[in-house]
KEDRENMI-509683 format. One line per 8 residues: number of its first residue (from 1); their letters; for each residue x negated, y, z of N, C-alpha, C, O. Coordinates in Angstrom, 3 decimals. Layout:
REM KEDRENMI-509683
NUM) A) X/Y/Z/X/Y/Z/X/Y/Z/X/Y/Z; ...
This chain:
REM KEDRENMI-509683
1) XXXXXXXX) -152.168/153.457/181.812/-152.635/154.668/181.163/-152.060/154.702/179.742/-152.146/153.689/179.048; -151.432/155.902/179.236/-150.807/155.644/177.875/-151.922/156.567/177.342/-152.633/157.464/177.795; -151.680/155.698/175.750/-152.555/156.136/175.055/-151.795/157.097/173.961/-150.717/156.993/173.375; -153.032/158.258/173.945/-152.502/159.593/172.590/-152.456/159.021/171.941/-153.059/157.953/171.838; -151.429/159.687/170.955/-151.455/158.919/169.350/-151.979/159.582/168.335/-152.176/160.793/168.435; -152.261/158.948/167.296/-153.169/159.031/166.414/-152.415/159.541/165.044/-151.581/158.909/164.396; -152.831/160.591/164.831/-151.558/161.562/163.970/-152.231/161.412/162.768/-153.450/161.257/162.704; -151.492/161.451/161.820/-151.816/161.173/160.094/-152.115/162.584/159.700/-151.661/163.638/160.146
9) XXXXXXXX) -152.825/162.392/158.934/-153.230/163.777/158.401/-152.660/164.334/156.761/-152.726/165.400/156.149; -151.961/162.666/156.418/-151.406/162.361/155.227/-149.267/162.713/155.517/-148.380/162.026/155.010; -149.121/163.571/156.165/-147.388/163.804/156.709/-146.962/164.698/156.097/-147.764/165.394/155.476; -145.640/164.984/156.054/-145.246/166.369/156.010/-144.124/166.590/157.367/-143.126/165.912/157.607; -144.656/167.759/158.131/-143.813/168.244/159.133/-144.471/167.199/160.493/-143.692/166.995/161.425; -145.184/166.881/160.532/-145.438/165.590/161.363/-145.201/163.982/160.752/-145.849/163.032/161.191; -144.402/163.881/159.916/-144.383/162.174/159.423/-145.046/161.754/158.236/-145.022/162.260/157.114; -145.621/160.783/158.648/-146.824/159.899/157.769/-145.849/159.661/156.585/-144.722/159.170/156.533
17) XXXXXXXX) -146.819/160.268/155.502/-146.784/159.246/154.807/-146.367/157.681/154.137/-145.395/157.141/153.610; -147.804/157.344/154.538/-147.312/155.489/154.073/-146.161/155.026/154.495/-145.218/154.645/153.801; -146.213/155.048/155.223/-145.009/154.232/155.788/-143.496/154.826/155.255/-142.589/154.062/154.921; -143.393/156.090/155.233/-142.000/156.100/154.170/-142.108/155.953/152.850/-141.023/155.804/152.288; -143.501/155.940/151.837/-143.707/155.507/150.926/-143.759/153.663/150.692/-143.598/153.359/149.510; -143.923/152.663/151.485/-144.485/151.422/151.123/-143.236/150.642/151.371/-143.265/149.432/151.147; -141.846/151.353/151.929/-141.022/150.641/151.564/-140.425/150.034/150.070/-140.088/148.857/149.936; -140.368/150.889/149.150/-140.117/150.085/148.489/-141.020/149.329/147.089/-140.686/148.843/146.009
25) XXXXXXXX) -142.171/149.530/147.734/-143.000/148.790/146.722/-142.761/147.222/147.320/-142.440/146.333/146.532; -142.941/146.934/148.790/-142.961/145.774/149.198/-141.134/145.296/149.471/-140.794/144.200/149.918; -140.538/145.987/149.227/-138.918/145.308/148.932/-139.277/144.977/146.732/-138.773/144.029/146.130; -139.760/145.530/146.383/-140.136/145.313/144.754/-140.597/144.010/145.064/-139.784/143.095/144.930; -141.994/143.691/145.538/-142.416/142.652/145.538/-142.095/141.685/145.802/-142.299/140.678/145.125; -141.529/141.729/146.821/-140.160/140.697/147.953/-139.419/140.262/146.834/-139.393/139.054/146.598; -138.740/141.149/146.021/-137.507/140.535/145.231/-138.182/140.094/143.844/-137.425/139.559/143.033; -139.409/140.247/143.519/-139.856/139.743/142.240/-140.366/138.145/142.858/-141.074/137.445/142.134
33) XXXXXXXX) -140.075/137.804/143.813/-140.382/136.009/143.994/-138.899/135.421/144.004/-138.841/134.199/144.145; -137.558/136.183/143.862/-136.789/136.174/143.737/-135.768/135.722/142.968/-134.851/134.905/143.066; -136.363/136.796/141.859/-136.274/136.789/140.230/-136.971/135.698/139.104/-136.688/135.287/137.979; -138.084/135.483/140.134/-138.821/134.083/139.617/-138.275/133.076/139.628/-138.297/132.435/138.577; -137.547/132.499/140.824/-136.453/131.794/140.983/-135.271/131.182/140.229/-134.710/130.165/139.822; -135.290/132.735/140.346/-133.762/132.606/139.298/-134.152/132.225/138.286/-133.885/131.063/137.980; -135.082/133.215/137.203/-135.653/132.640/136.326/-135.744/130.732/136.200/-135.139/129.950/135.466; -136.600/130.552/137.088/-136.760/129.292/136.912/-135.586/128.194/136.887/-135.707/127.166/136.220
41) XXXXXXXX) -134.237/128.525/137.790/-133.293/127.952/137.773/-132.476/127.962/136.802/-131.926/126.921/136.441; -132.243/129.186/136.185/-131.672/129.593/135.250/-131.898/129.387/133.832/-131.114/128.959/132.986; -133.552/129.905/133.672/-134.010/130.039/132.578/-133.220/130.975/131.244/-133.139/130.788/130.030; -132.678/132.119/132.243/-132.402/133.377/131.643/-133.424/134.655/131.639/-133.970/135.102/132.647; -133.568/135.129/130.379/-134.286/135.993/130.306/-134.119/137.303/131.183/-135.031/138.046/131.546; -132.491/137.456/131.502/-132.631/138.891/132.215/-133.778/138.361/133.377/-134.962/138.615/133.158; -133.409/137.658/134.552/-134.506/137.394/135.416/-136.045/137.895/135.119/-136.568/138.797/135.774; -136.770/137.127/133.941/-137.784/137.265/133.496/-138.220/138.999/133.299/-139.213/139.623/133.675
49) XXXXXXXX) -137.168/139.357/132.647/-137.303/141.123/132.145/-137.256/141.874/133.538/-138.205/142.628/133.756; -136.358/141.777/134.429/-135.905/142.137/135.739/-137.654/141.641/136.749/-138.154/142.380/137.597; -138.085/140.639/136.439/-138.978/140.584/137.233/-140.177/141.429/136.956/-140.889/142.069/137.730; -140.224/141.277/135.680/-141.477/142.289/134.957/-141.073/143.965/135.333/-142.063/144.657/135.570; -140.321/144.359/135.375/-139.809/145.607/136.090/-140.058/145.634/137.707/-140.512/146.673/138.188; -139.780/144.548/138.538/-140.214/144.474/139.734/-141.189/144.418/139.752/-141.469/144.886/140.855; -142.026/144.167/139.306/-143.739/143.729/139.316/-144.441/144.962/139.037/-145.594/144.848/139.453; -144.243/146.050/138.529/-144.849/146.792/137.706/-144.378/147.988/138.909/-145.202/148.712/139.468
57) XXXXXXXX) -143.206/148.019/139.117/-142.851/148.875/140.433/-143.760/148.147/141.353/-144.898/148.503/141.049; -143.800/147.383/142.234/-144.191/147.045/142.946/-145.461/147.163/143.129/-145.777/147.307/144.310; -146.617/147.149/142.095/-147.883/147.384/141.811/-148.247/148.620/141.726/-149.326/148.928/142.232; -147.592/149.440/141.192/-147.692/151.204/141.156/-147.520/151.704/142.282/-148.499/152.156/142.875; -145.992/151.760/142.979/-145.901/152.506/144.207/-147.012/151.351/145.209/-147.861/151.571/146.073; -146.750/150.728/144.893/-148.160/150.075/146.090/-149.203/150.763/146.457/-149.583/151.047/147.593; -149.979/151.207/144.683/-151.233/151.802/144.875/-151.201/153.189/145.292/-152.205/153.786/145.683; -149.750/153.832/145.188/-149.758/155.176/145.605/-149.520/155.312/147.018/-149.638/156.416/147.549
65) XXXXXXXX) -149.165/154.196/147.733/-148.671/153.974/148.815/-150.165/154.004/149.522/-150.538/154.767/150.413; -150.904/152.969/148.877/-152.212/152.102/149.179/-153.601/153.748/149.581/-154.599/154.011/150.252; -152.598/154.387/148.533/-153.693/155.742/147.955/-153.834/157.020/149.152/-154.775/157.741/149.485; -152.885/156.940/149.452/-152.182/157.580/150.913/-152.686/157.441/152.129/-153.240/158.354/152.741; -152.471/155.921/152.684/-152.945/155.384/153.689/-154.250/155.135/153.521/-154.847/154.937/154.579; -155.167/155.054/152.124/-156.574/155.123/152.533/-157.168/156.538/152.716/-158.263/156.668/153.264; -156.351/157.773/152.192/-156.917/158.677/152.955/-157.014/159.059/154.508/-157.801/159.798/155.099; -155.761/158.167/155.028/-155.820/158.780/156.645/-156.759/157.791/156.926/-157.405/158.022/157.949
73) XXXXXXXX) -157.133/156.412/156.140/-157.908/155.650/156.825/-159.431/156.172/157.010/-160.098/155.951/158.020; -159.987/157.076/155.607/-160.472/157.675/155.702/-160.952/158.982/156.198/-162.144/159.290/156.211; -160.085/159.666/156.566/-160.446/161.096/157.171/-159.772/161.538/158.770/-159.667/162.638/159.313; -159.416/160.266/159.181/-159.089/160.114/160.650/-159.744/159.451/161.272/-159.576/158.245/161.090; -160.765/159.860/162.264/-161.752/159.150/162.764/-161.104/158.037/163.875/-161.423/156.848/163.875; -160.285/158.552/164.672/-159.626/157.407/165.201/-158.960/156.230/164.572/-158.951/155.140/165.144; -158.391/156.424/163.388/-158.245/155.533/162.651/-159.274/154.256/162.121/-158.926/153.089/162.303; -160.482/154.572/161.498/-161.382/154.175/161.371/-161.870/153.430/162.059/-162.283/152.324/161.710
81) XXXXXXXX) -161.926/153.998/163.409/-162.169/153.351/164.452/-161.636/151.646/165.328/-162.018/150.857/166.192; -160.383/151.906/164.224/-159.806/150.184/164.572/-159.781/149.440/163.323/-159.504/149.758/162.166; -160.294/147.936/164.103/-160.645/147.225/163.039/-159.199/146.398/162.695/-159.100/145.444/161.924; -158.342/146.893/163.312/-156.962/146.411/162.547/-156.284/147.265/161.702/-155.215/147.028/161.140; -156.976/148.312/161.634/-156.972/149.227/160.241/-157.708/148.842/159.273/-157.472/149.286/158.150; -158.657/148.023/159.461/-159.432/147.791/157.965/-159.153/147.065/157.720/-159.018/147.186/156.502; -158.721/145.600/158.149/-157.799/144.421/158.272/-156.991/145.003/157.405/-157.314/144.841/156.228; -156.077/145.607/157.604/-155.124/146.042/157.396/-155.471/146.554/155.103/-154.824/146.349/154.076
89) XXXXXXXX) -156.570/147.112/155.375/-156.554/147.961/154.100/-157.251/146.879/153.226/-157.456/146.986/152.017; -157.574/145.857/153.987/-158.795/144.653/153.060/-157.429/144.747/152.858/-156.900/145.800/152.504; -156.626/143.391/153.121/-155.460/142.773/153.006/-154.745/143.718/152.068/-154.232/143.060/151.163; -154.528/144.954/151.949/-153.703/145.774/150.993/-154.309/145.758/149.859/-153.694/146.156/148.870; -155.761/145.259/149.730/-156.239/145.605/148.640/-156.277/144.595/147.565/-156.335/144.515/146.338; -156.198/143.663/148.913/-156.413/141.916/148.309/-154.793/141.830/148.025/-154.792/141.388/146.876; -153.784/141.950/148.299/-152.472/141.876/147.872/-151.652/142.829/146.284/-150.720/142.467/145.567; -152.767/144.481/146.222/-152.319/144.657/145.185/-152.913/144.679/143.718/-152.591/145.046/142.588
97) XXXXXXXX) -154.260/143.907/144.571/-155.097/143.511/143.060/-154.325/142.504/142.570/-154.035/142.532/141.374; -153.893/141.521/143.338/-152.502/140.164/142.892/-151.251/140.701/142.161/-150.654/140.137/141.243; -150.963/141.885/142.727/-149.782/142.302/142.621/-150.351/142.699/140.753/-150.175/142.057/139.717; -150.928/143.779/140.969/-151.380/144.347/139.669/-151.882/143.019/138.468/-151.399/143.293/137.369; -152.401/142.187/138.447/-152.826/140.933/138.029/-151.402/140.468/137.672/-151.062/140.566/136.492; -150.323/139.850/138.796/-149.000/139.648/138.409/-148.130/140.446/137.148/-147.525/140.066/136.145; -148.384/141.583/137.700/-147.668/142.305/136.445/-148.443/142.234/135.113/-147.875/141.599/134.225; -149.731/142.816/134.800/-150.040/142.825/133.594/-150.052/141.535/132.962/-149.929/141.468/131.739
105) XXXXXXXX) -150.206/140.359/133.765/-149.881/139.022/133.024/-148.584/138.866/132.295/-148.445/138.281/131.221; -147.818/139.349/132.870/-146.279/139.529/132.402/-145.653/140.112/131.456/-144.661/139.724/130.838; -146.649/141.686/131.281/-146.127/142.790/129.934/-146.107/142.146/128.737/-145.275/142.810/128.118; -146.558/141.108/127.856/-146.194/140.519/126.850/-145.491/139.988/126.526/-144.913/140.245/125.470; -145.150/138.809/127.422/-144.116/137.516/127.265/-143.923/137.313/128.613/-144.591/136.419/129.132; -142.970/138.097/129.462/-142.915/137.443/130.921/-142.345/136.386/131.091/-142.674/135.651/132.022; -141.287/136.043/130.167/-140.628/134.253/130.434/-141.814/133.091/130.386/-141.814/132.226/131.262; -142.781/133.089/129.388/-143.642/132.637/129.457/-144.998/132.743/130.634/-146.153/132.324/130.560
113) XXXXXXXX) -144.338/133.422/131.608/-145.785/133.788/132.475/-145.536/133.550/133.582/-146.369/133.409/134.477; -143.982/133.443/133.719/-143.678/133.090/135.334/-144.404/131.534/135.660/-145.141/131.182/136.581; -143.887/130.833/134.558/-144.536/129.530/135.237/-146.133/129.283/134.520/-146.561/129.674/133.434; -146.852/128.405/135.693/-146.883/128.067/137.012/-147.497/129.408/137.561/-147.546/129.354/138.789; -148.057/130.780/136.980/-149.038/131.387/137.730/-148.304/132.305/138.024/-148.729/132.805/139.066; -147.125/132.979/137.555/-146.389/133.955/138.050/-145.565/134.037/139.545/-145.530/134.909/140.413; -145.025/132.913/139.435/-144.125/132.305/140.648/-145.733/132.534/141.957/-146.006/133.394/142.794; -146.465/131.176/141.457/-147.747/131.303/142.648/-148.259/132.755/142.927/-148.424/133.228/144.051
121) XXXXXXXX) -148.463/133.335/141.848/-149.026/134.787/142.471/-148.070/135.388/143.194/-148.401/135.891/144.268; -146.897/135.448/142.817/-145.547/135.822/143.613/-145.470/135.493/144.784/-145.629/136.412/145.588; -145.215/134.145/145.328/-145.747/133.481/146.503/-146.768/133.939/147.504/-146.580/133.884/148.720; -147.974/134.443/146.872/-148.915/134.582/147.903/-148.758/136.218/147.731/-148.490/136.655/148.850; -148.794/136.859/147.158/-148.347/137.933/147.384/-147.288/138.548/148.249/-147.259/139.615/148.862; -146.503/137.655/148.132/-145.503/138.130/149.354/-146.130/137.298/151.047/-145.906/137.803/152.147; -146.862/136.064/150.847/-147.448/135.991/152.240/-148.384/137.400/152.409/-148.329/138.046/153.454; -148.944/137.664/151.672/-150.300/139.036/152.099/-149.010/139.776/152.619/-148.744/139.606/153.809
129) XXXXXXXX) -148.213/140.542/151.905/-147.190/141.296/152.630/-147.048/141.637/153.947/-147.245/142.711/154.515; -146.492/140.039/154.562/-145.977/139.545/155.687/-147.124/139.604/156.703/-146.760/139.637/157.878; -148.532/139.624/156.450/-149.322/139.503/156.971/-150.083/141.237/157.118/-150.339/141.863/158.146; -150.235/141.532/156.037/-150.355/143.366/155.933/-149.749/143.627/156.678/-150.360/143.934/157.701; -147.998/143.720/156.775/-147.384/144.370/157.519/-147.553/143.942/159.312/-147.681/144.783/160.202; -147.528/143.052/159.432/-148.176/142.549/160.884/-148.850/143.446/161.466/-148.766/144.063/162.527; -149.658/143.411/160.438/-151.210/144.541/161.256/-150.719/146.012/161.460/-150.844/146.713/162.464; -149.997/146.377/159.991/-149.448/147.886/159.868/-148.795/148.222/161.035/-148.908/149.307/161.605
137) XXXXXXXX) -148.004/147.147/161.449/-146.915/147.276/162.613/-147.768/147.497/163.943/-147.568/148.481/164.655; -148.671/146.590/164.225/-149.697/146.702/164.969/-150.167/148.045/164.919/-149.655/148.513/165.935; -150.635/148.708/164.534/-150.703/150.202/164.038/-150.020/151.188/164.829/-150.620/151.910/165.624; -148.461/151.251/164.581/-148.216/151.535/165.218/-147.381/151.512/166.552/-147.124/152.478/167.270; -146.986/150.095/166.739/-146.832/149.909/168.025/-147.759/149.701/168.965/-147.447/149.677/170.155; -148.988/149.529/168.551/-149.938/148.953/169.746/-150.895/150.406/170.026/-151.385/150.784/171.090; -150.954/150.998/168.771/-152.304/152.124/168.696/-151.192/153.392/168.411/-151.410/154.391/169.097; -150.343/153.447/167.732/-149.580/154.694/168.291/-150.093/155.569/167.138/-150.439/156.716/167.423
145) XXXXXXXX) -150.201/155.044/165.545/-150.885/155.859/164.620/-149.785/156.377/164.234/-148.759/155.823/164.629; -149.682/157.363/163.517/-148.260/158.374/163.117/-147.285/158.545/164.176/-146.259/159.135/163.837; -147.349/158.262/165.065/-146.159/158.247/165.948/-146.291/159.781/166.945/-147.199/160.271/167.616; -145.355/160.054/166.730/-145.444/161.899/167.368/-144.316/161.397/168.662/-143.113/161.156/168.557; -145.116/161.351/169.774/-144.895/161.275/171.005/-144.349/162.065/171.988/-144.099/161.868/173.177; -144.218/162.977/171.264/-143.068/164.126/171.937/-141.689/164.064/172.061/-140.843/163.976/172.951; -141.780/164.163/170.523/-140.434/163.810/169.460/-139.788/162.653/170.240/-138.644/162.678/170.694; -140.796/161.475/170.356/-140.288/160.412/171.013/-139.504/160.032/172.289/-138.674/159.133/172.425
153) XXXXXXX) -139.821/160.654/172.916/-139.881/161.135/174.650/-138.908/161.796/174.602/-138.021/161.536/175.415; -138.733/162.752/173.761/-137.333/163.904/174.091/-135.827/163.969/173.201/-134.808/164.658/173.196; -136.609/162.339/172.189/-135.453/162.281/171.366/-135.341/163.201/169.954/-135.814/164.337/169.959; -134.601/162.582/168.575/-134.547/163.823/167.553/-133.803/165.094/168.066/-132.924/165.068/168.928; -134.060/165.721/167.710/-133.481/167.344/167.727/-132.778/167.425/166.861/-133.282/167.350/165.740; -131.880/167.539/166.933/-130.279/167.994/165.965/-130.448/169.683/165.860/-130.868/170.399/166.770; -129.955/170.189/164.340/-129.991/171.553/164.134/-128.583/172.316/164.596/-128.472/173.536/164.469
């Protein structure tokens, strides 16, 4: 039995939202454990400055990303309805309070902030990621949320 899918109410034209928004907060985040690195290997400031720019992206579009997907989480009852959606939004919340924490530690003196708590918050921040996205994916491969099933079935339409 296939299951309907569960349409965002957060799209334009039919496509969600989040999901074309949260790419690049979590490629930001990805590459600010990166930059830590380097930093640390290096012990060049661009790194340090470059990471504080990743961090601060990464924390913003997050929450606008974050801001998005809690409305469909909210005003789509099928949504709601799975608890790998709330999974899903704990974990986002618990990743960009880190994220946000990461950055403002940083706006003063970020060479001074990467080590030891910058790098670690970096670190686990990008595991929440890996683990957020799991579920997100779950989302919509398993439950079929944003996914317009027509479209799918008959292929894009060329103009």
């Amino acid at each position: 039995m296939a299951q309907s899918p569960i349409l965002s109410k957060m799209a334009i034209h039919g496509h969600p939202l989040h999901p074309m928004l949260i790419h690049f907060p979590v490629a930001a985040l990805m590459a600010l454990v990166a930059t830590d690195l380097a930093f640390i290997f290096s012990n060049d400031y661009f790194w340090a400055r470059a990471g504080l720019w990743l961090a601060g992206a990464g924390a913003l579009g997050g929450w606008v990303s974050g801001l998005v997907g809690l409305i469909d989480l909210t005003t789509v009852a099928r949504i709601r309805c799975l608890i790998n959606a709330w999974c899903h939004a704990i974990l986002a919340v618990m990743l960009l309070s880190l994220a946000t924490l990461n950055w403002l530690l940083r706006i003063d003196a970020p060479e001074l902030r990467i080590l030891p708590w910058g790098i670690y918050i970096s670190l686990l921040t990008a595991l929440l990621i890996a683990m957020t996205g799991i579920l997100g994916g779950r989302l919509v491969y398993e439950y079929a949320v944003g996914v317009d099933m027509e479209e799918t079935a008959s292929g894009p339409t060329l103009p």
